[in-house]
GUZAMAR-471497 format. One line per 5 residues: their letters; for each residue x, y, z negated of C-alpha. Coordinates in nm, 2 decimals. Each point is the difference from the previous one (the first is absolute). Layout:
% GUZAMAR-471497
a> X,Y,Z ~ ...;
This chain:
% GUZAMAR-471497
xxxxx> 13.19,-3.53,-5.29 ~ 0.30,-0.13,0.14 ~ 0.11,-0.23,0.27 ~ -0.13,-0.39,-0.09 ~ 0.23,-0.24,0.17;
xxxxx> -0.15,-0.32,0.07 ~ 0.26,-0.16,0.24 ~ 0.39,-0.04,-0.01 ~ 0.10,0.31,0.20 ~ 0.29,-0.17,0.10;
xxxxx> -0.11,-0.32,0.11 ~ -0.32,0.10,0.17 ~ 0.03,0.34,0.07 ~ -0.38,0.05,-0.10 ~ -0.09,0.17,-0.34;
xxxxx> -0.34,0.13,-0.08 ~ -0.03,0.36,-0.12 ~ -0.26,0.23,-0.20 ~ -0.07,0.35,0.21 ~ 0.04,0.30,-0.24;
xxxxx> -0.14,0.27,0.24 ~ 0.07,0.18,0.34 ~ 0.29,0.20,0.08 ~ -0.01,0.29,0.18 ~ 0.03,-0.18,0.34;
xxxxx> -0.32,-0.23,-0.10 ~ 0.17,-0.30,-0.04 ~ -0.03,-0.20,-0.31 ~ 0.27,0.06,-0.31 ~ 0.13,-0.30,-0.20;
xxxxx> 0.31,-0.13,-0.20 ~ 0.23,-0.22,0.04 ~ 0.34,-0.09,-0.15 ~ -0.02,0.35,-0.11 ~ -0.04,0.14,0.33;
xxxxx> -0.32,0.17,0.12 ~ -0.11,-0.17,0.35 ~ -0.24,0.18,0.21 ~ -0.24,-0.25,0.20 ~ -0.23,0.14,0.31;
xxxxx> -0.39,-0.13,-0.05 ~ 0.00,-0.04,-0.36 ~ -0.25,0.15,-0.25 ~ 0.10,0.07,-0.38 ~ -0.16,-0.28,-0.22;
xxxxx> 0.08,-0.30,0.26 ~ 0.20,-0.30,-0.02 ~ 0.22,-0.08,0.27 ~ 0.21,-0.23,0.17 ~ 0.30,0.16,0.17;
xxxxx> 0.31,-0.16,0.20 ~ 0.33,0.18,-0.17 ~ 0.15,0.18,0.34 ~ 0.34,0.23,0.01 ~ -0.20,0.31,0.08;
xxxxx> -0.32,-0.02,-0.21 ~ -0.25,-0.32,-0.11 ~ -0.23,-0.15,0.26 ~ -0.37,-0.06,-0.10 ~ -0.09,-0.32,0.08;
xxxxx> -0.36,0.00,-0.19 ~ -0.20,0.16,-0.26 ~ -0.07,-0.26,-0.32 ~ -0.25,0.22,-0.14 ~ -0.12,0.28,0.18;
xxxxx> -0.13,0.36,-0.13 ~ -0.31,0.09,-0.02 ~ 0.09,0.24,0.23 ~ 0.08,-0.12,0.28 ~ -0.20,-0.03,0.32;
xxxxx> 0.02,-0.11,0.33 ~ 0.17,0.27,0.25 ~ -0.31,0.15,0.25 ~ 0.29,0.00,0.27 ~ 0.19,-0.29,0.20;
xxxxx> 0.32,0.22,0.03 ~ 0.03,0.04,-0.37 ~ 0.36,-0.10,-0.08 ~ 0.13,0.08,0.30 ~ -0.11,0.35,0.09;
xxxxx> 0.20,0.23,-0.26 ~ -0.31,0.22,0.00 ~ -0.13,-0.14,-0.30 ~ 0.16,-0.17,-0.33 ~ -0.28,-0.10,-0.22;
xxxxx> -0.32,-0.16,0.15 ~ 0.03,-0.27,-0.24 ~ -0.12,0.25,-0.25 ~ -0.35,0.09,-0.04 ~ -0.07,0.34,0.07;
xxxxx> -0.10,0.11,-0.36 ~ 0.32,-0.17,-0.14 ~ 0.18,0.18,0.24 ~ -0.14,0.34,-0.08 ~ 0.06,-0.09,-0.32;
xxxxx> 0.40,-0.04,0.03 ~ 0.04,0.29,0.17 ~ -0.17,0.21,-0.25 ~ 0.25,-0.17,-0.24 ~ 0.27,0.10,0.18;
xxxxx> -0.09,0.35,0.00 ~ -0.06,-0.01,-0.40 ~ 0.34,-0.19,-0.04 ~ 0.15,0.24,0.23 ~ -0.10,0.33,-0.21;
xxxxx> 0.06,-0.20,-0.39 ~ 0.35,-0.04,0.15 ~ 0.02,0.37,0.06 ~ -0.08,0.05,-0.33 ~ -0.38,0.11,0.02;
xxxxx> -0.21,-0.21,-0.30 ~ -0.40,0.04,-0.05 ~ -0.11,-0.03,0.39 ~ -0.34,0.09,0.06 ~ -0.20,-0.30,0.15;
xxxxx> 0.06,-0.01,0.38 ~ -0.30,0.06,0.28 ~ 0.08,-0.24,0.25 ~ -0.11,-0.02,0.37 ~ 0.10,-0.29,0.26;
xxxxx> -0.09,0.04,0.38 ~ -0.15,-0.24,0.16 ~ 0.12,-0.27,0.24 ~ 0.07,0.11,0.38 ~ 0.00,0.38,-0.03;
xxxxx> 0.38,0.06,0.04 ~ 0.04,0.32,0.26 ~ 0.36,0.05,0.00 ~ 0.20,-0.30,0.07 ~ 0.43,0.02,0.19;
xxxxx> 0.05,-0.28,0.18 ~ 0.27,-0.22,0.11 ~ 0.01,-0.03,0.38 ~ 0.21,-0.23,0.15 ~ 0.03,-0.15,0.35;
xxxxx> 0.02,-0.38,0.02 ~ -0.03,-0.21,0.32 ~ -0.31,-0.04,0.13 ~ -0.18,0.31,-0.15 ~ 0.05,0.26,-0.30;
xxxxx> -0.02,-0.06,-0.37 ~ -0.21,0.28,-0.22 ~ 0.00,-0.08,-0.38 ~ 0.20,0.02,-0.34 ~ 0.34,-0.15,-0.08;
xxxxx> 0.05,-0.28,-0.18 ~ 0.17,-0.02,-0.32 ~ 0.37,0.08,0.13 ~ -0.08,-0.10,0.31 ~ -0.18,0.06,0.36;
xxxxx> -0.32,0.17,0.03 ~ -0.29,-0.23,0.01 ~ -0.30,0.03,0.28 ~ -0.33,0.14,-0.16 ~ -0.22,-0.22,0.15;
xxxxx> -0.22,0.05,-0.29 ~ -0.03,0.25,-0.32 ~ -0.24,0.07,-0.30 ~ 0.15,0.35,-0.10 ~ 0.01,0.15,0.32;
xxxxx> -0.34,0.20,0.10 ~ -0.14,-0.13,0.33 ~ 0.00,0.30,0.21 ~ 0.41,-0.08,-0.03 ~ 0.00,-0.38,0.00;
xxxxx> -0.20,0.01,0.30 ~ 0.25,0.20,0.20 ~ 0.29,-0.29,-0.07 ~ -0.09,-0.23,0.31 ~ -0.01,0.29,0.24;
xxxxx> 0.31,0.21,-0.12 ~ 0.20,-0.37,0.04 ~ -0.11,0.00,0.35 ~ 0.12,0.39,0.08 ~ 0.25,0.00,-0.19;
xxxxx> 0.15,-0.33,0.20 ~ 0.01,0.18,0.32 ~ 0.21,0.30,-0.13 ~ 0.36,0.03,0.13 ~ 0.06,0.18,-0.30;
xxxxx> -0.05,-0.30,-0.22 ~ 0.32,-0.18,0.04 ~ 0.03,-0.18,-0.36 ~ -0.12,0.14,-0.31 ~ -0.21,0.32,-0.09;
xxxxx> -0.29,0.08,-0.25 ~ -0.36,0.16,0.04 ~ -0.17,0.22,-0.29 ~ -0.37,0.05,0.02 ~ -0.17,0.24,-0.15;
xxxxx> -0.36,-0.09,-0.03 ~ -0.13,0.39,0.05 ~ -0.38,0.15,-0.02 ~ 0.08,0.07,0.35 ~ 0.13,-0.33,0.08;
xxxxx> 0.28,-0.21,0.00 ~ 0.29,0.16,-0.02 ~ 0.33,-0.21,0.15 ~ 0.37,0.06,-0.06 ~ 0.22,-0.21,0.21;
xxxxx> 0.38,0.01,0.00 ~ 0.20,-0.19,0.28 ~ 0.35,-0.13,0.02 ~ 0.01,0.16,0.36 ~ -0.17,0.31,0.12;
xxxxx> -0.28,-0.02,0.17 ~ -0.06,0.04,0.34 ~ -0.20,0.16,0.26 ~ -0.24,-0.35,0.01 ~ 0.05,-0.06,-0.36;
xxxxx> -0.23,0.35,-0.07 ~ -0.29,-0.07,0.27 ~ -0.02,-0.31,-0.14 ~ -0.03,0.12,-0.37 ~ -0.21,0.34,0.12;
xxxxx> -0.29,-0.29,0.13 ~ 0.01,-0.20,-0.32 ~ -0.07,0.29,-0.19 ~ -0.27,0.14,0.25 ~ -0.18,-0.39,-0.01;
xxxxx> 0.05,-0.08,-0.38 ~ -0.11,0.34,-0.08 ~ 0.34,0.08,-0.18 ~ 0.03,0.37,-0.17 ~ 0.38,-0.01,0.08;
xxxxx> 0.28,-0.17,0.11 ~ 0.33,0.12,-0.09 ~ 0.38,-0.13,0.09 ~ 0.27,0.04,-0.24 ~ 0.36,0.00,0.08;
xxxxx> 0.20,-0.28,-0.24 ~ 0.31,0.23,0.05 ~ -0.10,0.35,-0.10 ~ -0.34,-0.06,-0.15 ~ -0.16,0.25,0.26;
xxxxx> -0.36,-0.07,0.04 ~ -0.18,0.07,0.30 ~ -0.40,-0.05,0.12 ~ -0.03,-0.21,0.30 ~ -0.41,-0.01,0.02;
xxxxx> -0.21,0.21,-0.21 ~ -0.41,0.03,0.06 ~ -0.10,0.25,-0.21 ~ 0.07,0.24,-0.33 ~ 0.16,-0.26,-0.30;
xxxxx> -0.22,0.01,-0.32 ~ -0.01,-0.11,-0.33 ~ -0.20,0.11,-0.28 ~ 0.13,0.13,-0.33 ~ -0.25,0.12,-0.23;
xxxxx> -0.24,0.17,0.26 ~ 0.35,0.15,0.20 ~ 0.04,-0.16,0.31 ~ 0.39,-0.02,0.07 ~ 0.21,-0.11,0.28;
xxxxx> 0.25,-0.28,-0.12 ~ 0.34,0.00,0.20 ~ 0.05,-0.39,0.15 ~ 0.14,-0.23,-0.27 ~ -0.17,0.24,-0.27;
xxxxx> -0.04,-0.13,-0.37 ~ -0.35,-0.16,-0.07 ~ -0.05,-0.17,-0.31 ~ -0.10,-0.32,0.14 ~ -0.36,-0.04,-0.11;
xxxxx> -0.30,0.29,0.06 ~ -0.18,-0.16,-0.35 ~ 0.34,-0.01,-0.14 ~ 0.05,0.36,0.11 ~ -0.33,0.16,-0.16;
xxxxx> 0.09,-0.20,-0.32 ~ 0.34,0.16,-0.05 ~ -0.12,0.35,0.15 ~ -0.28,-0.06,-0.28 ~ 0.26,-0.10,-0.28;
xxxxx> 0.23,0.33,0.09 ~ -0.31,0.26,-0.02 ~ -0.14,-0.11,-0.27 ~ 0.36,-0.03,-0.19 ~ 0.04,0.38,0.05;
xxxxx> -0.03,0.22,-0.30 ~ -0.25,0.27,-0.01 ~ 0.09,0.27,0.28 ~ -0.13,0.35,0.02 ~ 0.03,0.21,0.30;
xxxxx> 0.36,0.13,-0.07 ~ 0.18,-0.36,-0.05 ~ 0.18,-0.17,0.23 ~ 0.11,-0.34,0.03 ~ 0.27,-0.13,0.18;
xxxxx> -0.02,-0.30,0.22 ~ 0.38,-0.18,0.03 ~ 0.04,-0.23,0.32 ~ -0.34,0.11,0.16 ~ 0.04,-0.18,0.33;
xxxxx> -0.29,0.15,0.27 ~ -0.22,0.05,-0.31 ~ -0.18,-0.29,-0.13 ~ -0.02,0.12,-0.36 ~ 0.02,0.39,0.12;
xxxxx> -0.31,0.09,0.12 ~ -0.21,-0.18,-0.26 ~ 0.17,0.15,-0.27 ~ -0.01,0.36,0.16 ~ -0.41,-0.04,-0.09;
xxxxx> 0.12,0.05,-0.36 ~ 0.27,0.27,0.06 ~ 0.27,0.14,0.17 ~ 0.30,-0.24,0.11 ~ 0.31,0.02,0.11;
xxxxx> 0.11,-0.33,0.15 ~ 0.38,-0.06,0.09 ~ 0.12,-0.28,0.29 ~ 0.35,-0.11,0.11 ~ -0.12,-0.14,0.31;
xxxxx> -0.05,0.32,0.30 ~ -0.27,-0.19,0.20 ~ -0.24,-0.04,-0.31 ~ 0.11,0.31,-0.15 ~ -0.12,0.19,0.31;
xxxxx> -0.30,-0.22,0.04 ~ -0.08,0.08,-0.36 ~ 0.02,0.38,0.07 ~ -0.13,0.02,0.33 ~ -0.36,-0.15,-0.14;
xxxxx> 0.01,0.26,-0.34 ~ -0.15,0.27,0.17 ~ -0.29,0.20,-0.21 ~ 0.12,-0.23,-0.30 ~ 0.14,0.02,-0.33;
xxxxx> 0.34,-0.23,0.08 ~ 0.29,0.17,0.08 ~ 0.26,-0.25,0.21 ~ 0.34,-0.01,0.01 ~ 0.26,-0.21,0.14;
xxxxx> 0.31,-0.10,-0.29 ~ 0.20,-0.33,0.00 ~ -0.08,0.00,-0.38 ~ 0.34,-0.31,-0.01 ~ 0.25,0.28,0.10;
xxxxx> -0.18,0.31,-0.11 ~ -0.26,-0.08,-0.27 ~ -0.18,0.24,-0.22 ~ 0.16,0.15,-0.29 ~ -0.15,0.07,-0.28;
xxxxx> -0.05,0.41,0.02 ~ -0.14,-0.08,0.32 ~ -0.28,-0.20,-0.17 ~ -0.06,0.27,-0.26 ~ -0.32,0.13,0.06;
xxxxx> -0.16,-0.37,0.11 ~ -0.26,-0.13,-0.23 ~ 0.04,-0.42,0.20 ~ 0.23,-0.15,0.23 ~ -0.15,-0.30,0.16;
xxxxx> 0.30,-0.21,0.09 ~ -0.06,-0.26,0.28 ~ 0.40,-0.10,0.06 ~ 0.11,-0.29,0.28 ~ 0.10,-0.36,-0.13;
xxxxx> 0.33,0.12,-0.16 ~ -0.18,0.23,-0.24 ~ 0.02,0.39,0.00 ~ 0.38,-0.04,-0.04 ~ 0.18,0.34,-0.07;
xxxxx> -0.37,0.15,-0.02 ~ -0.03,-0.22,-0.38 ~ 0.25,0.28,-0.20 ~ -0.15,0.30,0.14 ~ -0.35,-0.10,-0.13;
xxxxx> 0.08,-0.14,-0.29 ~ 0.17,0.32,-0.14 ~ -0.21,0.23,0.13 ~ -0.31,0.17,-0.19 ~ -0.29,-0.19,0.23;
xxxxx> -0.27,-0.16,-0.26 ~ -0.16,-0.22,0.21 ~ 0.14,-0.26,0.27 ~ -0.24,-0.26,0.21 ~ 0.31,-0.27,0.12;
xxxxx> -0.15,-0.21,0.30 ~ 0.23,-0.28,0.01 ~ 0.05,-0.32,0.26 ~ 0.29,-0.16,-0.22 ~ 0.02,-0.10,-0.31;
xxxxx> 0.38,-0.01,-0.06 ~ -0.01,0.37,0.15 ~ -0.25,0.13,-0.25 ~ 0.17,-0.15,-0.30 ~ 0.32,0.16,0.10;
xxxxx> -0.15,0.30,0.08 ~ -0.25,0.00,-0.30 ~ 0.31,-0.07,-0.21 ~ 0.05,0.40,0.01 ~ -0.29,0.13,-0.04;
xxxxx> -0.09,-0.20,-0.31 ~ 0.34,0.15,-0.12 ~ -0.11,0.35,0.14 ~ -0.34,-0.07,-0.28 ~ -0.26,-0.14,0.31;
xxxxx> -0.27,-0.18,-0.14 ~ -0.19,-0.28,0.20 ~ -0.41,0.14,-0.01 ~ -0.13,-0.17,0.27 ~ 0.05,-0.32,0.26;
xxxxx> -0.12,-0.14,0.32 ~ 0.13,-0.33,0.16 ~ -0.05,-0.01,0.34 ~ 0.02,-0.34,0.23 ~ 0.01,0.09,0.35;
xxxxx> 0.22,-0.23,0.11 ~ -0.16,-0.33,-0.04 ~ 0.20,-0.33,-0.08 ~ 0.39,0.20,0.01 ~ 0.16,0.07,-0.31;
xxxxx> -0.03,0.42,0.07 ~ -0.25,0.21,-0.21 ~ -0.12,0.38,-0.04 ~ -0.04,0.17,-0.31 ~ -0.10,0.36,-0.13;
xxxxx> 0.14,0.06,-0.30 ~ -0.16,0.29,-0.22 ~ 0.30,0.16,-0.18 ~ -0.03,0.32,-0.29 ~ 0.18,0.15,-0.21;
xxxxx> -0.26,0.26,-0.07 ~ -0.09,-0.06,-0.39 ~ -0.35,0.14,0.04 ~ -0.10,-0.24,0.30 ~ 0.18,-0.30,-0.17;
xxxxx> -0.22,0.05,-0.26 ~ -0.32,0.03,0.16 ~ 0.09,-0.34,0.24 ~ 0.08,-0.17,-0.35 ~ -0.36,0.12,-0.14;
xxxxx> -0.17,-0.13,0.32 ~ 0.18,-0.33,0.00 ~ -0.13,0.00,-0.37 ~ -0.35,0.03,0.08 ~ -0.01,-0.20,0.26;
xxxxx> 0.16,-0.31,-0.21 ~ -0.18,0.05,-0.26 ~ -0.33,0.00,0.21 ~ 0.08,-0.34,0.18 ~ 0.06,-0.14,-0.34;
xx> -0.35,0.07,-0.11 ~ -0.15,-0.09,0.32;
């Protein structure tokens, strides 16, 4: 429906608008004049009043509001830039993002999508979390910025997990008596099986005092590692360490390097590691499957119960880390900036599945080589949409077809989702996923 104007625009500068949906940022989509206006706190199906404003409308209040909408579980909602959409019930949310997945692959070109299995984590089981740090007078902030703006103190959170919440109040305190923290900086934790695991990054070096002092809060917190990184160069180097770094991968323990890649959830992890095995084909002893973007080895190790892998990373710390805990197993690791020097297509001749887990951007210059090379079977893990239709775009041309899909919410009340996209081109196995999807619709219609 379109914009309903109830008020002279030009007199009042008030007009009361129907929500069509949510854009990508969260925000509310409606009409007017002919001009699509994007509103912050808005759910589709609501009538609102807005104030007309040069950059975009200003909600004043809700008419009639969705049933939908609920009220945020946090006081900083709206002002920490954490989280978009805690109007939205949780179900509704799920919901969207699964629909922006499916929009996402029709756009590519992909019709007939199996129904979607879909798993959303639960509240305040974040791990991974880069913060803002910023010095202000009187003490130190620790939070996430606002919407085009400064970061915002944490003083409370419902996605982080505790173990890393609880560590705000006393990291302010150390972190105010560092020399090194002359203005801004930013902290990544790592929530670790062997502990927390903390990343900080300084505009200054830091000094002699500055390491004592972060050496005893690691030693009292029970911290698995703290690590300085230099903002010039990127260098990172451990400052206080108590013990070997571990993480669990599918029965492999592994030593992440700091600021390693976690997906941010451990329920959300096991549902996507879950989604990936079980969308491999068939495998006999002699096939291999190719793991693209393998980071420390997350999906590697799981998958090597079913086969042998060879899993490819652009990044030298988690490329090494990958190898280093392969030993005695079928994964071969290598280290290959797949932007600059991706696979080609003979390299990929004699690989029966490529399991493709690419950054934000997509698998860039990585797409063309698939796509015209002779592998039948692809498992796509995807965390954006607008890179997965782009990139999907070629491999539906390339004869791909869409078998299987998981939507995955791990990132509770943001805009961000996971998915892992079955894709064939294997007649046989098309067939067969058809005939199952058959009997399993035709069996809830007589239940």
């Amino acid at each position: 429906m379109g914009a309903i104007t109830v008020m002279n625009d030009t007199l009042t500068g008030v007009a009361e608008l129907r929500i069509e949906g949510l854009g990508a940022a969260g925000d509310g989509v409606a009409h007017l004049d002919g001009q699509t206006v994007f509103i912050p706190g808005t759910l589709p199906g609501e009538d609102v009043r807005v104030r007309l404003a040069p950059a975009h409308p200003e909600l004043i209040d809700i008419v009639h509001a969705s049933a939908d909408r609920v009220p945020p579980p946090c006081d900083l909602f709206g002002e920490c830039g954490g989280c978009a959409l805690q109007h939205l019930s949780l179900p509704a949310l799920l919901d969207w993002k699964a629909q922006r997945v499916t929009q996402a692959l029709t756009a590519a070109g992909f019709t007939d999508l199996p129904p979607a299995r879909m798993f959303q984590t639960t509240p305040k089981t974040r791990r991974r979390m880069d913060f803002a740090v910023q010095r202000v007078p009187g003490g130190v902030i620790i939070g996430l910025h606002r919407r085009n703006g400064d970061p915002v103190d944490m003083t409370e959170c419902h996605v982080l997990h505790p173990a890393i919440f609880g560590l705000l109040a006393p990291l302010r305190e150390v972190l105010g008596s560092l020399g090194a923290l002359t203005g801004r900086g930013s902290l990544m934790v790592n929530l670790l099986d062997s502990g927390p695991d903390l990343t900080l990054q300084t505009p200054a070096p830091l000094t002699s005092a500055d390491r004592l002092k972060l050496a005893a809060f690691a030693r009292e917190h029970d911290l698995s590692r703290i690590s300085w990184q230099d903002p010039k160069d990127l260098g990172i180097e451990t400052v206080a360490q108590s013990g070997p770094v571990r993480e669990d991968f599918g029965g492999v323990i592994v030593s992440p390097p700091p600021s390693a890649f976690l997906q941010a959830t451990a329920d959300a992890e096991k549902a996507i590691v879950t989604a990936v095995v079980d969308g491999l084909p068939s495998l006999n002893k002699k096939d291999v499957t190719v793991e693209l973007f393998a980071g420390c080895g997350t999906l590697t190790f799981p998958m090597s119960e079913k086969g042998r892998v060879m899993a490819y990373e652009g990044n030298l710390a988690a490329a090494n880390c990958l190898k280093a805990a392969s030993g005695g197993r079928r994964v071969d690791g290598f280290h290959r900036d797949l932007g600059r020097q991706p696979l080609l297509p003979h390299d990929l001749k004699s690989t029966r599945a490529v399991v493709l887990d690419p950054p934000y951007a997509g698998a860039g210059a990585q797409t063309m080589p698939l796509a015209k090379s002779a592998v039948p079977d692809i498992v796509y893990v995807s965390c954006n949409p607008a890179a997965l239709e782009k990139d999907g775009k070629a491999l539906w041309n390339a004869g791909f077809s869409v078998i299987g899909l998981t939507i995955v919410d791990q990132f509770l009340w943001s805009t961000e989702v996971e998915a892992v996209v079955v894709l064939s081109r294997d007649v046989k196995r098309i067939r067969r996923e058809n005939s199952r999807r058959s009997r399993s619709d035709l069996s809830r219609s007589d239940s």
